[in-house]
Each structure stands twice: as C-alpha cells, then as structure tokens.
C-alpha positions as CSV (number, residue, x, y, z in Angstrom):
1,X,-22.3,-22.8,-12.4
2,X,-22.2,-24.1,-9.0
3,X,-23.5,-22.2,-5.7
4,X,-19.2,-21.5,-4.3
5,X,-19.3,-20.4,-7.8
6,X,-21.5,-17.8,-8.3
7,X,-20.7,-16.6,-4.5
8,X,-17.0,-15.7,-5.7
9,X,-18.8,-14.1,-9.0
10,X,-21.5,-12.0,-6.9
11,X,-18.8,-10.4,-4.6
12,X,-17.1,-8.7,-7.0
13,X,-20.5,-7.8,-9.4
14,X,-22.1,-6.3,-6.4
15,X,-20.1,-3.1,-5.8
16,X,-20.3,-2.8,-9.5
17,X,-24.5,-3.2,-9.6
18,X,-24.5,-0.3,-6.5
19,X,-23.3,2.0,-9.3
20,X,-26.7,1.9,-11.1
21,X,-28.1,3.5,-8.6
22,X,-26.3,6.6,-9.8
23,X,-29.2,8.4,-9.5
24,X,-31.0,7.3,-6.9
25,X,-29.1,7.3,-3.4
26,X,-26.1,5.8,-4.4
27,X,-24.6,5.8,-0.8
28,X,-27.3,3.8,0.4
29,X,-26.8,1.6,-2.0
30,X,-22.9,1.4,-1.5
31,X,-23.9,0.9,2.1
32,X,-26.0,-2.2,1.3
33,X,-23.3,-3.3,-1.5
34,X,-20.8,-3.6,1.9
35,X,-23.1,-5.0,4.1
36,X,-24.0,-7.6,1.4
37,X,-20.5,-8.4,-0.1
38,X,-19.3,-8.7,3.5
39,X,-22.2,-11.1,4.4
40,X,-20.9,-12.9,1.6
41,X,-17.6,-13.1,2.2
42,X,-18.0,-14.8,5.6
43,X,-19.9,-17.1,4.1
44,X,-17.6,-18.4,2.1
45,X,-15.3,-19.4,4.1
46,X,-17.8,-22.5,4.2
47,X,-17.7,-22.8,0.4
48,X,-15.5,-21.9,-1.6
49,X,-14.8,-23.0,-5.9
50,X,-12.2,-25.3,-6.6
51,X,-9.7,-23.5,-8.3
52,X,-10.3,-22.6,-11.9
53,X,-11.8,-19.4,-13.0
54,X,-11.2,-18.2,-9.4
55,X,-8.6,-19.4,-6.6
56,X,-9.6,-18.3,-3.1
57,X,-7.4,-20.2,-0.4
58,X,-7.3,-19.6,3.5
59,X,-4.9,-16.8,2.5
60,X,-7.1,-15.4,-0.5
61,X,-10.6,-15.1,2.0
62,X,-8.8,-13.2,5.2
63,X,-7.9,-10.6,2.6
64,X,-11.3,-10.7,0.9
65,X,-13.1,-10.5,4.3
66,X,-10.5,-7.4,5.1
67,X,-11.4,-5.2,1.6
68,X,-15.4,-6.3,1.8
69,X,-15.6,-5.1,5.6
70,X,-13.5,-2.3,5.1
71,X,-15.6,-1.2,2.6
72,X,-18.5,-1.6,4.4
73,X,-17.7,0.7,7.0
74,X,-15.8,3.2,4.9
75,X,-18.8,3.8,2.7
76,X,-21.2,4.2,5.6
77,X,-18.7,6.8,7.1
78,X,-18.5,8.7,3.4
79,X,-22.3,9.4,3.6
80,X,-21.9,12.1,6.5
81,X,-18.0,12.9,5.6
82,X,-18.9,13.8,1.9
83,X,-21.9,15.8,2.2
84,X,-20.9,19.6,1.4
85,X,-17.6,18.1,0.2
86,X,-17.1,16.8,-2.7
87,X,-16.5,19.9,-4.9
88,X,-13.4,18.3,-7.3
89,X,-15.9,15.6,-8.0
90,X,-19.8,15.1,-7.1
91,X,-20.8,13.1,-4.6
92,X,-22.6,10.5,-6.4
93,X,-19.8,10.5,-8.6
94,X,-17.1,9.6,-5.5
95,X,-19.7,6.7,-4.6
96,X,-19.0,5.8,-8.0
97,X,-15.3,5.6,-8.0
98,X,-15.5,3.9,-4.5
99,X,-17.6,1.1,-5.5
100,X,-15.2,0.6,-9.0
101,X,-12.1,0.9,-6.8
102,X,-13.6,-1.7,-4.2
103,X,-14.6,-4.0,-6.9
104,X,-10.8,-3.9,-8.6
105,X,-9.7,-4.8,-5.7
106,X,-12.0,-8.3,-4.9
107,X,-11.4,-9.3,-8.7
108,X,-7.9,-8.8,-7.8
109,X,-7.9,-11.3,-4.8
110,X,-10.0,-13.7,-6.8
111,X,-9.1,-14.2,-10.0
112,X,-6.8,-17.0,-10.9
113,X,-4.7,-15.6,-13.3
114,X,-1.6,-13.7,-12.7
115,X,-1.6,-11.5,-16.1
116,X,-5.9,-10.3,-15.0
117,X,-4.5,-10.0,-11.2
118,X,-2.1,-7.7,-12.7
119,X,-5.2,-5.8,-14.6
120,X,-7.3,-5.2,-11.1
121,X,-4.2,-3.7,-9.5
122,X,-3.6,-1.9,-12.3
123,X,-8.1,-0.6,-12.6
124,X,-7.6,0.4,-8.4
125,X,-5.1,2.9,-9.8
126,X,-7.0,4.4,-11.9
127,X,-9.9,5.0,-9.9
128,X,-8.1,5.2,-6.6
129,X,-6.2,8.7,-8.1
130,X,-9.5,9.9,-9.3
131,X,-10.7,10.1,-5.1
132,X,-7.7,11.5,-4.0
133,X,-9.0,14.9,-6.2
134,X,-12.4,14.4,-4.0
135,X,-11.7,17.9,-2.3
136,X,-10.1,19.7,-5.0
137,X,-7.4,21.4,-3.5
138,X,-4.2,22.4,-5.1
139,X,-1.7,19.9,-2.7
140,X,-4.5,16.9,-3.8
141,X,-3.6,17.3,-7.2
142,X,-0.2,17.2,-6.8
143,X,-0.7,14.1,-5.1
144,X,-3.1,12.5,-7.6
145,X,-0.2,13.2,-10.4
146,X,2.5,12.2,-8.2
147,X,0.4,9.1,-7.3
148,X,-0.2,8.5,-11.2
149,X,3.0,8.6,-12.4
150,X,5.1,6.5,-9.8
151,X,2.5,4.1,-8.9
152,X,2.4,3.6,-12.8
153,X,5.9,3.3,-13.4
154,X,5.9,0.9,-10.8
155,X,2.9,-1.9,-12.2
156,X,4.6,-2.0,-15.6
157,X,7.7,-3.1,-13.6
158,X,5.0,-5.7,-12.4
159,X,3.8,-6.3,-16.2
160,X,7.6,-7.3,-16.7
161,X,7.5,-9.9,-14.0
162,X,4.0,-11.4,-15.6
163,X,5.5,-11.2,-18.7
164,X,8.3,-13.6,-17.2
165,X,6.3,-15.9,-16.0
166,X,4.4,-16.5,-19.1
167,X,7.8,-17.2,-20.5
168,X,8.8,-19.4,-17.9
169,X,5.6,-21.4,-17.4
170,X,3.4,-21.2,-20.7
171,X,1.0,-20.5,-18.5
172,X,-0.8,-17.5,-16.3
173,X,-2.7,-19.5,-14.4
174,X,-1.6,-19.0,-10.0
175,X,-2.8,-22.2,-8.4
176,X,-0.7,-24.1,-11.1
177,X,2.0,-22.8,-11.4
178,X,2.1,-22.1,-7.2
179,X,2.1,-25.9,-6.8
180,X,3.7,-27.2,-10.0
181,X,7.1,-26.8,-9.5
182,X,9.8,-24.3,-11.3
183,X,10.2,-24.3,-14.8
184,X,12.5,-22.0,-15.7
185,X,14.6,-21.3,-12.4
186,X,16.1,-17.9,-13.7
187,X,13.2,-16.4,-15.6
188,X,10.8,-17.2,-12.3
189,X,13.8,-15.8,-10.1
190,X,14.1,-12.7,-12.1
191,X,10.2,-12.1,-12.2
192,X,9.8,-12.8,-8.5
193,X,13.1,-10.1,-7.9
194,X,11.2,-7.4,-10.4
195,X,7.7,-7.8,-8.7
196,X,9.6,-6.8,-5.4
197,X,9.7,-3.3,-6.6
198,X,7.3,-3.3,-9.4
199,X,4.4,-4.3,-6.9
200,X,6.7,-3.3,-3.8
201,X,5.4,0.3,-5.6
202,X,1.8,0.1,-4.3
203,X,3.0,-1.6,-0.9
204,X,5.0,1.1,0.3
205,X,8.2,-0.5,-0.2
206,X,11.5,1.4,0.2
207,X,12.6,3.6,-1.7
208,X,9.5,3.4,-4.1
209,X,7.4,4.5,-1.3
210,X,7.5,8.5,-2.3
211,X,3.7,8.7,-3.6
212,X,2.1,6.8,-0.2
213,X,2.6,9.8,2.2
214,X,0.9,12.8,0.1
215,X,-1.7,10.6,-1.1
216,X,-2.8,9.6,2.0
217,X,-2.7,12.8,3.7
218,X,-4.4,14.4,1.2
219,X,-6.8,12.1,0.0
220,X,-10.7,12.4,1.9
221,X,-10.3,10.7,5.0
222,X,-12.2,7.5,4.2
223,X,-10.3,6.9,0.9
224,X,-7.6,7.2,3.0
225,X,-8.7,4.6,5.3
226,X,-9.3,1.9,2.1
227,X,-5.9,3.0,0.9
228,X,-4.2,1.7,4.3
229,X,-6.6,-0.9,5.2
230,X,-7.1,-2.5,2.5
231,X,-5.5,-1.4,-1.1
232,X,-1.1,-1.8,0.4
233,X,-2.7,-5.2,2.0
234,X,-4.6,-6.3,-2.1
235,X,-0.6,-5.1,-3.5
236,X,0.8,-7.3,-1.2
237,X,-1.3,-10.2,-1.6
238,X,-0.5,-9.8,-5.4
239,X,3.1,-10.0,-4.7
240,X,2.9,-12.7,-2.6
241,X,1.4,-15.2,-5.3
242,X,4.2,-14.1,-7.5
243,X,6.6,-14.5,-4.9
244,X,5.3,-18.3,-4.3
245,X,6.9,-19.3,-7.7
246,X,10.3,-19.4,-6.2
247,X,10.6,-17.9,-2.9
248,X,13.9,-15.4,-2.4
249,X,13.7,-14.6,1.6
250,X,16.8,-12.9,1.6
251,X,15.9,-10.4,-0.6
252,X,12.5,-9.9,0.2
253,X,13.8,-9.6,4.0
254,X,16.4,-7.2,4.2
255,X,13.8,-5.1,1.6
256,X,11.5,-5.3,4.2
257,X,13.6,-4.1,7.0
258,X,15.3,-1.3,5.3
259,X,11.8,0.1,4.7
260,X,10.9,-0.8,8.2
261,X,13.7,1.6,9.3
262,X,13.3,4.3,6.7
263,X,9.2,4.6,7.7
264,X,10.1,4.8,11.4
265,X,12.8,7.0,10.9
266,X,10.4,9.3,9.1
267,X,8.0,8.8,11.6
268,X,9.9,10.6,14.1
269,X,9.5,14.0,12.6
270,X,5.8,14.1,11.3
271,X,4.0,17.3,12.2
272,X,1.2,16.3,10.3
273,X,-1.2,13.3,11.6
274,X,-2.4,11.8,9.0
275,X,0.8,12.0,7.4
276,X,2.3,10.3,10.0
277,X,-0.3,7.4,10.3
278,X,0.9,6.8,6.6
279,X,4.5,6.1,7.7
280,X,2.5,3.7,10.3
281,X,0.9,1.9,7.6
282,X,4.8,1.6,5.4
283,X,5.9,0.1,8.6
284,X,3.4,-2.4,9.5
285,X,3.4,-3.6,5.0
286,X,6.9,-4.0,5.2
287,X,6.5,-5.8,8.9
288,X,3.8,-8.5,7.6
289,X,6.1,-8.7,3.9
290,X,8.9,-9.5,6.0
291,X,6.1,-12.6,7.6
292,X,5.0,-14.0,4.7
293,X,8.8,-13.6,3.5
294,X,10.1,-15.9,5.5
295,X,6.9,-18.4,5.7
296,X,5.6,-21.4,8.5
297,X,4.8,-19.1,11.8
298,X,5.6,-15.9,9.9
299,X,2.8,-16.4,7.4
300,X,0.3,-16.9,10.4
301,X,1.8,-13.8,12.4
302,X,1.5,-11.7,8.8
303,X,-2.0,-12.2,7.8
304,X,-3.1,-11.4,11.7
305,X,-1.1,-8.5,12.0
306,X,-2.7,-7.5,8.4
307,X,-6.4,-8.2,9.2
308,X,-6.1,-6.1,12.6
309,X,-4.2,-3.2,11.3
310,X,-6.7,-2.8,8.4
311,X,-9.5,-2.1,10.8
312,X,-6.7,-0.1,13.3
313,X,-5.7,2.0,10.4
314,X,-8.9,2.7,9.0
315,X,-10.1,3.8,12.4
316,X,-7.2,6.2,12.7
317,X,-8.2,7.9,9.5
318,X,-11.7,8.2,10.5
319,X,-11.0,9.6,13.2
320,X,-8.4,12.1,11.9
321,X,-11.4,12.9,9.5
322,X,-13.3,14.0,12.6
323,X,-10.9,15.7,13.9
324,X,-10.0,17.6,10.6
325,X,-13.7,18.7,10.6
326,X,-13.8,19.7,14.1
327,X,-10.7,21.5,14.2
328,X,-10.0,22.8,10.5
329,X,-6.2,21.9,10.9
330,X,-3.7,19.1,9.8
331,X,-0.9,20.1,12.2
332,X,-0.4,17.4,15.9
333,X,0.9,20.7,17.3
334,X,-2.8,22.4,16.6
335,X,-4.7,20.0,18.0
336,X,-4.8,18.9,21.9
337,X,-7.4,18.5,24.3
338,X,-9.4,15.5,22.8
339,X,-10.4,13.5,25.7
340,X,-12.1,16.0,27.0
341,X,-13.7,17.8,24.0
342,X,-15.1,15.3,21.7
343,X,-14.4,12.2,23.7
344,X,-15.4,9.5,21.6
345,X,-13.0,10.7,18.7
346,X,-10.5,10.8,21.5
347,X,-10.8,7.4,22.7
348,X,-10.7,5.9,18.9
349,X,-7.8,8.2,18.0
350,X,-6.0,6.6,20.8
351,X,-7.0,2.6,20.6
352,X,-6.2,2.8,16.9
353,X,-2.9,4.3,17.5
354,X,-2.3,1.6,20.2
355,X,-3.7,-1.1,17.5
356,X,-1.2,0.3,14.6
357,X,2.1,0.4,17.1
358,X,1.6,-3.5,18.3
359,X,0.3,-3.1,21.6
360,X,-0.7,-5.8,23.6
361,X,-3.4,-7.6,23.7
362,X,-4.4,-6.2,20.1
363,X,-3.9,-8.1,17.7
364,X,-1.3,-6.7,15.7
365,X,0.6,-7.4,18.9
366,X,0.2,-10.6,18.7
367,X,1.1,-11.3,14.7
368,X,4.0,-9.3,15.2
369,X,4.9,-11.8,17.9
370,X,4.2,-14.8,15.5
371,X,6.1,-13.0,12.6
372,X,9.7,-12.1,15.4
373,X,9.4,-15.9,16.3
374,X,9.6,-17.0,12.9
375,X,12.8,-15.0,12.8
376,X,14.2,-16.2,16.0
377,X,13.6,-19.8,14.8
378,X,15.8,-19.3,11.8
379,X,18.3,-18.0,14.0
380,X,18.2,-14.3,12.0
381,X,19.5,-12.3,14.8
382,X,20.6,-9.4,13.6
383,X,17.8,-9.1,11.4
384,X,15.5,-9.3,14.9
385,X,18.0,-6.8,16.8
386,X,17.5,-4.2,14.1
387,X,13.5,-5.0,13.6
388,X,13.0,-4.5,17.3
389,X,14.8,-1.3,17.7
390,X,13.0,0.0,14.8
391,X,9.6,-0.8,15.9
392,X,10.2,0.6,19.5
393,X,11.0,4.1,17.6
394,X,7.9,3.9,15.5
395,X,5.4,2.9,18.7
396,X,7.4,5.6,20.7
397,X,6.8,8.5,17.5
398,X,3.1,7.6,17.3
399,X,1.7,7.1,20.4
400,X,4.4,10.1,21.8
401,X,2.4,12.3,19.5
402,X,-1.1,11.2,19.9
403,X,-1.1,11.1,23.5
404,X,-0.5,15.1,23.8
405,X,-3.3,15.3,21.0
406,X,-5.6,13.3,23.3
407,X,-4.4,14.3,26.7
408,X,-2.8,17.6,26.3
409,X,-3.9,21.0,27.6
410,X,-6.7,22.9,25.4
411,X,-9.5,21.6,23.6
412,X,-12.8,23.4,23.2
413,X,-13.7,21.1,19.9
414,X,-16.7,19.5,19.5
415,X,-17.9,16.3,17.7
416,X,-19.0,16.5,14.5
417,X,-21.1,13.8,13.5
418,X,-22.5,11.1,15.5
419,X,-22.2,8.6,12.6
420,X,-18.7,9.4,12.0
421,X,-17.4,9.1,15.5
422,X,-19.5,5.9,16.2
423,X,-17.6,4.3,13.2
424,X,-14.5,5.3,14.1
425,X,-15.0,4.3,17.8
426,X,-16.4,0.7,16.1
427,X,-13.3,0.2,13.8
428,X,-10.7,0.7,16.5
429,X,-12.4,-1.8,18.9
430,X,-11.9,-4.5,16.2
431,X,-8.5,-5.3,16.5
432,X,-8.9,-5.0,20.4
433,X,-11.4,-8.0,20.2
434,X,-9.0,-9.9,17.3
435,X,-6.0,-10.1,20.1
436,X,-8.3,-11.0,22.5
437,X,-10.0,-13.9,20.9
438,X,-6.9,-15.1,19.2
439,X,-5.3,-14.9,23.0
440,X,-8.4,-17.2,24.3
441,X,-7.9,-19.2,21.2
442,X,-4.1,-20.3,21.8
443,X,-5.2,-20.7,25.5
444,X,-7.7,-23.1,24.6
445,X,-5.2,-25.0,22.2
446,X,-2.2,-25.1,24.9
C-alpha cells in the first residue's frame, strides 16, 4: 500500500476508531477525529491514489474537504449543544451515530464502485434517522419515519439504476466506465433518468423532496447542519457520477428548475426558521444540479456555490440552535431583537443568511454567477429568465424574515454558550472569505 493510499483509507477509518472511545470522552475524541480527517483531507489534495480501490478527482476532494470540515465543526458544537439533551438517545450514543454517519459519507465519496457508493448512501440513512430522534419528541419521530420510508423508497429507485449499469457495462467500477465510452446507450440512459429521482430523493429534488423539511427542522441543530452542508451535497455527488455515463441536460435541467421554483415558492410562507432554511438548502441543491447539469463553467460555478453554502448553511443551523436554546421557540414571529440581545448569534444568523441567498462578495454569489453564465452561453434564456426570478423570491423570503429577527423591536435573550456562538460566528465567516479569495483570484488571472 502506498502513502496516497493509506491517506484515502485513514479518512474514512478515523471517524470509525473515535467510536471506541465509547466510553471514554467520546466527543473529544470525535473532536480530534474532525480535526484529524480534515487535516488529512487538505493534504491530499497533494496526493492522491490512482484510481483503483478508490477514485478521488478534483471534484471528489472539494466534497471530501466539505463533509471532513463540516464535521469538524459540527462535532465540536454538539459537545455544549447535547449536554442535558439527548434523552431519545444518550449522548455518547449520538457521538456514536455522528461519527458512523460521517464516515458513510467519506466512503461514499471515495470508493470506486458505483454498486458500494450506492451502500454508503444507503448506511447515512440509517444512521442519519437514528439522530433525528436525538430529542425525543413526538414531531421528531414523525420525522425519523417519514424520513425512513421516502428516503428509502427513493435509494432502491437508485439500486435500479446500479443495477442498470451493471447490465450495460459488465462492470461497477466509476472511473471506467466515466471515461470508457457508452455501452449500452438505452440501459445507461434509463439508469441515468432513474437515478434523477432515485438519488434526486436525498437531494431534495422536486416532488421527492417531502421528508427534507421535517427532518431538518426537527432534527438537533447540528445534525441538521451535516444534513444541509454536507449529506444533499454526498447525494448529489453520487448522482453526478451516475449521471457522467451519458449526460441528459435537459432533463436534469428543467428538474432542477421546477424544484428551484417549488422551494422558493415555499419559502415564502415559512413561519418556522429552521424550517425555512431547509427550503434554502432545496434551492441552492437544485441550483448547483442545474451546474454540474449543464457542465464547462457550470461545473466550476456548482462545486463553489456547494463548498460555500455548506459552511453558510451549517452556520445558519447553529445559530438557529442558539437561538432555540435562548428563546425556547421555533416561530420567526417569536423571535426579534437579536442584534442587540445576544449579538454574536445575531451577526451569524444574518451573514449565513446573506451566504445561503447569493449575496455578493460570498461565495455562493459568485458560483451562482459562474453556474447563470453557463446558461447564458448555451443561449437557455428562458430557462435563465425563470431561474432569476426565482432566486430573487427566495433571497427576498429569507433575508425579509431574518432581518426583523435580527433588527426588529424586542429582545431581552441572552447567549447561551460561548462555544456555540463562536462556531456559529466562525462558520458563517467562511463563505465570506471563499468569495473574497476566489474574487482576488480571478483578479489576479485577468
């Protein structure tokens, strides 16, 4: 085994080796599980295996680098958000199911092998559903079942399309078949068609979507972070791979755009916030699907807008955590006043909202750019006309709604944690300093 090797091996064994420590400060040892799996991650965009066991392109490592720092900051956040709790399952027990569920999720990246990629999506259901009951409350169950079932019937639409491209191809293996050439146009066609809604499912794609709001609302705030940041983004990834054996833009566009409609439409009558942020995160998926749809500038615009809104997004459910603690209450309406009472939760509530909606000079303003570009270079006009006055109706709902929960009359809250706000604060900066070193980049290249 070579060094690039056993680097691609160690990142995924990691998370899994924190769960030995079971029963002996498990969150610290998730906490240096992230730190270490990120470390390593970064590292490899210096070395990396030739494809074989593993396949980990340019493409592959963003998204690795996305789950790994994700996870880093979600489980140092869980320590303080957990504590006193966890009462539908122990805490060393969620530390369990976060490491498992983190792990599923970098074997899924890695491996090189559609039939075992189609196993880790299917292992970060399992333990994904078993967070959501973290909290034990009566609307969290619902949501784990609800979560179960469609997000289930959904990967064994995905098993169909594997199963179609072992017909077609004789052959699971991804870096292969991505650059051998079609062998059986119609079975790879109909697989890459089926995986649209089968892994479309876990992306938030319309009208398979149904399971994405309640899950996230009522899932611990952290989980719900990794769900947004970093488990719609692994789904889409998955999809893209399959959707490299025979690429259908017209389908996977308008898909895209329908959905793109249907979360902003939704958008616009959310009482709840983190509710709301979930119809965000449908919108920005089916946004960067759209970019890696249509490929060249669009793939570029998609995999920027994805690494800045997982650290946007996560920050937005951190802070709604805060808030939740501070406040007691899920309702926008109930909660106003936050710039002056617990400022720091203010301030990230408010950048990650800005991040999540495309605002310049963030980042996801800037792959959105990239990804409308695209569009406008293959003449799609309509398609663009429609995109646009979608998006300004989902940057209007959000920011509309966090700017009286910032800025509005009231308050009287206080900051919870220190820990938890300081993450929160951290996260949202992120995609802040993304837009503005990609801007200084391109400035540098012109």
């Amino acid at each position: 085994m070579n060094a690039a090797y056993l680097i691609s091996l160690f990142i995924i064994l990691v998370p899994g080796i924190a769960s030995a420590f079971y029963y002996n400060n498990i969150g610290k040892a998730s906490i240096a599980s992230g730190a270490i799996v990120t470390a390593l991650s970064l590292f490899q965009f210096f070395l990396r295996p030739s494809p074989g066991t593993f396949f980990i392109g340019n493409i592959t490592w963003v998204f690795q680098v996305m789950v790994t720092s994700v996870y880093l900051l979600s489980a140092i956040y869980s320590t303080r958000y957990i504590r006193g709790h966890a009462t539908g399952i122990g805490e060393r027990t969620y530390f369990l199911l976060l490491n498992i569920f983190t792990a599923s999720m970098l074997f899924s990246l890695e491996i090189n092998n559609y039939g075992l990629m189609w196993v880790g999506i299917e292992a970060t259901t399992i333990s994904s559903a078993l967070l959501l009951i973290t909290e034990k409350s009566s609307t969290s169950l619902e949501a784990a079942w609800r979560y179960i079932i469609i997000v289930s019937a959904g990967v064994t639409f995905a098993f169909f399309s594997v199963v179609l491209i072992y017909y077609a191809f004789g052959s699971l293996d991804i870096y292969s078949i991505i650059h051998g050439g079609v062998t059986d146009a119609l079975a790879a066609r109909i697989a890459v068609s089926i995986a649209l809604i089968g892994f479309g499912t876990k992306v938030g794609v319309f009208p398979v979507h149904t399971w994405l709001p309640d899950a996230h609302s009522e899932a611990p705030s952290p989980v719900s972070a990794m769900f947004s940041g970093v488990l719609l983004p692994v789904a889409l990834y998955a999809m893209y791979r399959v959707y490299q054996i025979d690429p259908f833009p017209a389908l996977y566009v308008w898909f895209g755009i329908v959905s793109i409609a249907a979360a902003s439409i939704f958008l616009g009558y959310q009482r709840r916030y983190k509710r709301m942020f979930a119809y965000s995160t449908m919108e920005n998926m089916n946004f960067a699907l759209i970019g890696l749809s249509i490929g060249g500038l669009g793939i570029i615009g998609a995999l920027l807008l994805l690494l800045s809104h997982s650290y946007g997004k996560a920050a937005a459910f951190f802070s709604s955590g805060n808030i939740l603690r501070a406040t007691g209450s899920r309702e926008i309406e109930n909660v106003t006043g936050l710039a002056r009472s617990m400022p720091a939760t203010g301030s990230s509530i408010l950048l990650s909202s800005l991040a999540v909606t495309g605002t310049p000079p963030f980042g996801t303003f800037f792959g959105e750019f990239l990804i409308l570009l695209a569009i406008l270079a293959l003449h799609m006009y309509s398609q663009l006309v429609i995109i646009l006055v979608f998006l300004f109706l989902a940057f209007v709902s959000v920011n509309f709604n966090v700017s009286r929960m910032v800025f509005g009359k009231g308050g009287g809250y206080t900051e919870t944690d220190r820990v938890m706000s300081t993450i929160a604060l951290i996260a949202s900066v992120i995609p802040l300093v993304i837009g503005i070193v990609f801007l200084v980049m391109v400035n540098e290249i012109l």
